[in-house]
N, C-alpha and C positions, 0 to 999 in steps of 0.2 A: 859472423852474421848479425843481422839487427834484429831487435826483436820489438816492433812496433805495432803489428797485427793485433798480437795477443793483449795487447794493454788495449787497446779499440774494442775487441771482444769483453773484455771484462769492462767495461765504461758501459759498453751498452747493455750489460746481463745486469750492471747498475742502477742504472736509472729505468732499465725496465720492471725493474721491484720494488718501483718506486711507485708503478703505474702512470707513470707521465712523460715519455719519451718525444723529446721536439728533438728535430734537425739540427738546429743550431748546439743542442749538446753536444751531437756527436760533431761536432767541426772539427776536422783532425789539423787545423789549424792551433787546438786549442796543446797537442800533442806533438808541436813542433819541436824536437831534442829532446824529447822524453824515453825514446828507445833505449836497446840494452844493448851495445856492440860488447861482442866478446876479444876477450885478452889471453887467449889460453897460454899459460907459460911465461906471459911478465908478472915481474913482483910485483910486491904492494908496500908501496913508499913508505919505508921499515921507520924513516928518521921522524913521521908527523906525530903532532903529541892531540891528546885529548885530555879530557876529564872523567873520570870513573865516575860510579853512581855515590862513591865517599868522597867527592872533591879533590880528589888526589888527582896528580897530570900524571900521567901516560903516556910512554914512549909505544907506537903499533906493534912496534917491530918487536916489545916484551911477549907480546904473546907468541909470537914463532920463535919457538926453543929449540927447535929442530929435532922435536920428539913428538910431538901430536899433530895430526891438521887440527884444521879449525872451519868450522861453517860462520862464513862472515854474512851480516844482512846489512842494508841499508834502508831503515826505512826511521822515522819520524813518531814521535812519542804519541803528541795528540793528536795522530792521524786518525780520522772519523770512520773509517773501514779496512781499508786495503792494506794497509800494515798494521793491523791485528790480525788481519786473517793470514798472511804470511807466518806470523809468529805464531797461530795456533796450528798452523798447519807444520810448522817445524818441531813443535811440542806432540803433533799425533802422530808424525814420522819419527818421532826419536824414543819417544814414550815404550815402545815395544823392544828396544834393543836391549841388549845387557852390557853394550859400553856405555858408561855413563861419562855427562860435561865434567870435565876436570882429573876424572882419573887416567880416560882416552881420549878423549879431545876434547877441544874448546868451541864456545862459540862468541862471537864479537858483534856485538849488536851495536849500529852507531847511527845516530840521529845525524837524518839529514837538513835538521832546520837549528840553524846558531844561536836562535832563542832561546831554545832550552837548554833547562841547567841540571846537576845531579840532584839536585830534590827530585825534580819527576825524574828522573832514569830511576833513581832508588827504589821509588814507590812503584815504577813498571817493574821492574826488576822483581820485585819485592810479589806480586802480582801473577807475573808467569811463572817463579818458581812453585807459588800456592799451585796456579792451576796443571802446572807436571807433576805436584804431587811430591817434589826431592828436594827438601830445601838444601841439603849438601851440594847439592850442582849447584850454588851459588860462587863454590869454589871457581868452576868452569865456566860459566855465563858470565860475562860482562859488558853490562852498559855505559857507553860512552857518548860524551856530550861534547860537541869544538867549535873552532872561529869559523866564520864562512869560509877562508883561503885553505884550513884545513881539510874541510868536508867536501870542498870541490876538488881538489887536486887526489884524495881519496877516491870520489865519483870515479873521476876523469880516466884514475889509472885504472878501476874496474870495468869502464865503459858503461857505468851507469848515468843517465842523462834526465834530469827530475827540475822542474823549474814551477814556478811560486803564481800559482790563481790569485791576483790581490779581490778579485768580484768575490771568488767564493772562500776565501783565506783559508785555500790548502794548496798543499803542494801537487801534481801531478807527477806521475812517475809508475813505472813496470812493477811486476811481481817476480821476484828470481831470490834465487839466495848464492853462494858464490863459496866454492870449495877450495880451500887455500894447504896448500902443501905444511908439511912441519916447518920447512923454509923460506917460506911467507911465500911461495910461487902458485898462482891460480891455474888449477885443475880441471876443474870444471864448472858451468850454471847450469842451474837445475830453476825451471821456470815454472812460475803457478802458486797458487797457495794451497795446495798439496801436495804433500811430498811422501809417499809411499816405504814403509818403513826397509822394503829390500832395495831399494832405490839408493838413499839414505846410505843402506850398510854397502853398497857397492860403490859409491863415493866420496866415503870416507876411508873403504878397504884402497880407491884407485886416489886419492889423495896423501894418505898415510906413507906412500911409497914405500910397502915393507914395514913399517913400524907398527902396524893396528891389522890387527885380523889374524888368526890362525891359517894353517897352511892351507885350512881346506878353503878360505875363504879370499888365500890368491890365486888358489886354483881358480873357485867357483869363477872370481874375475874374467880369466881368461878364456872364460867361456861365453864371456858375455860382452858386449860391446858398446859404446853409447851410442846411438841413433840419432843424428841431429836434425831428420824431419820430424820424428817423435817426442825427440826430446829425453827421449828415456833408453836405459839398458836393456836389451833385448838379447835372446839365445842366440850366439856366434857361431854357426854349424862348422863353419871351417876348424874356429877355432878349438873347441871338441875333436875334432878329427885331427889335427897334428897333434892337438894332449894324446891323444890316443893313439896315434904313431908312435911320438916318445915313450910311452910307456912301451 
C-alpha cells in the first residue's frame, strides 16, 4: 500500500499552525513520489556502505547480526520539523520499555540528504541520546551519512519516495519508521510521528522473530494482529480463541 494521504494530512496540520494556509501549498503536485509503498519481507541492501557519526564507512548489512531487529528511519538531519518529530516520537515509544538500543536491538538512523556529513550526525546523535536520557544507547543508535546512489537505492528498497524543494530548500517526504528482522528482512512500517510504547514492543517482539521478548510477550503477539487500515496492532479474537484451544 502507498501511503500518500497521510503526508497531505500532516502538510496541512502544518501550515495550518502556521496560520496561513493557501492552495497552492497544499498542491499535491508538490507530493509527486513522496509516498511510502511498502516491501514487507524484502531485504535491505546488506552490501551499501555509509558513514557513522565517527567518519568511519559502514557496511548496512553490520548492523543485521542475526540477533536483534533494528528500527531503521529515514529521515534528514537539518530537517526543520518532520523529522525531529519522528525521532522524538521514537524516543517517547522506546523511552518506557525495558529493552534497551544496543543490548536488544538497534536502531539506524540515515540521512536522506548527501550533504551531510558525521559532524552533524555526531552532534544529532549526540542530542537525542541527551534527550532519551541513556547516553549507553549510543552503543545501539547509529547515525549514518552517504552518496546520493547510496541513500536512494536504500529509499528505493524500503519504498521510501522523498524528493528535494529547491523554493523552500527542504526535502519533502512521509513519516514512518521501518522494522527490520535480525536478518535485515522488513517486518513491518509503523506510520506517524507517534509511536506508542505497546506498539513499539509488539514490533520489535514481531521483528525479533523469536529472539526479543519473553514467552509471554510471543504469546501476547499472537493475540494481536496488525491492522493495515489502522495502522496499528489490534486484539485478534480469533486468535485468543485457538490459544485457548491449544491450551
Amino acid at each position: 500500500p502507498s501511503f500518500v494521504p497521510g503526508v497531505l494530512a500532516l502538510a496541512a496540520m502544518l501550515f495550518a499552525a502556521t496560520g496561513d494556509v493557501r492552495a497552492e501549498d497544499l498542491n499535491p503536485k508538490e507530493f509527486d513520489g513522496v509516498g511510502i509503498t511498502e516491501h514487507l519481507g524484502n531485504a535491505v541492501p546488506a552490501d551499501l556502505t555509509f558513514k557513522d557519526e565517527t567518519g568511519k564507512t559502514v557496511r548496512l548489512g553490520d548492523y543485521f547480526d542475526g540477533e536483534k531487529p533494528t528500527i531503521l528511519t529515514l529521515v534528514y538531519y537539518n530537517c526543520p520539523m518532520l523529522c525531529n518529530m519522528v525521532l522524538n516520537g521514537v524516543i517517547e515509544g522506546i523511552r518506557p520499555l525495558e529493552w534497551r538500543p544496543g543490548t536488544d536491538y538497534r536502531i539506524v538512523s540515515v540521512s536522506i540528504d548527501h550533504r551531510e556529513g558525521p559532524e552533524l550526525a555526531a552532534a544529532k546523535k549526540k542530542s537525542y541520546l541527551a534527550e532519551l536520557g541513556d547516553v549507553s544507547a549510543g552503543a545501539g543508535w547509529h547515525f549514518l551519512t552517504g552518496e546520493r546512489e547510496a541513500i536512494k537505492t536504500l529509499a528505493d528498497a524500503v519504498g521510501f519516495g522523498f524528493r528535494y524543494d529547491p523554493d523552500r530548500m527542504e526535502y519533502a517526504h512521509g513519516a514512518a519508521i521501518f522494522m527490520v528482522s535480525p536478518g535485515g528482512k522488513l517486518t513491518r512500517y509503523l506510520y506517524g510521528i507517534q509511536f506508542a510504547p505497546k506498539q513499539l514492543r509488539l514490533a520489535l517482539t514481531e521483528a525479533g522473530q523469536g529472539k526479543l521478548g519473553s514467552a509471554i510477550d510471543q504469546f501476547v503477539l499472537r493475540c494481536y494482529h496488525f491492522d493495515p487500515d489502522s495502522r496499528k496492532y489490534g486484539f485478534y479474537i480469533w486468535g485468543v480463541m485457538r490459544m485457548g484451544g491449544l491450551l
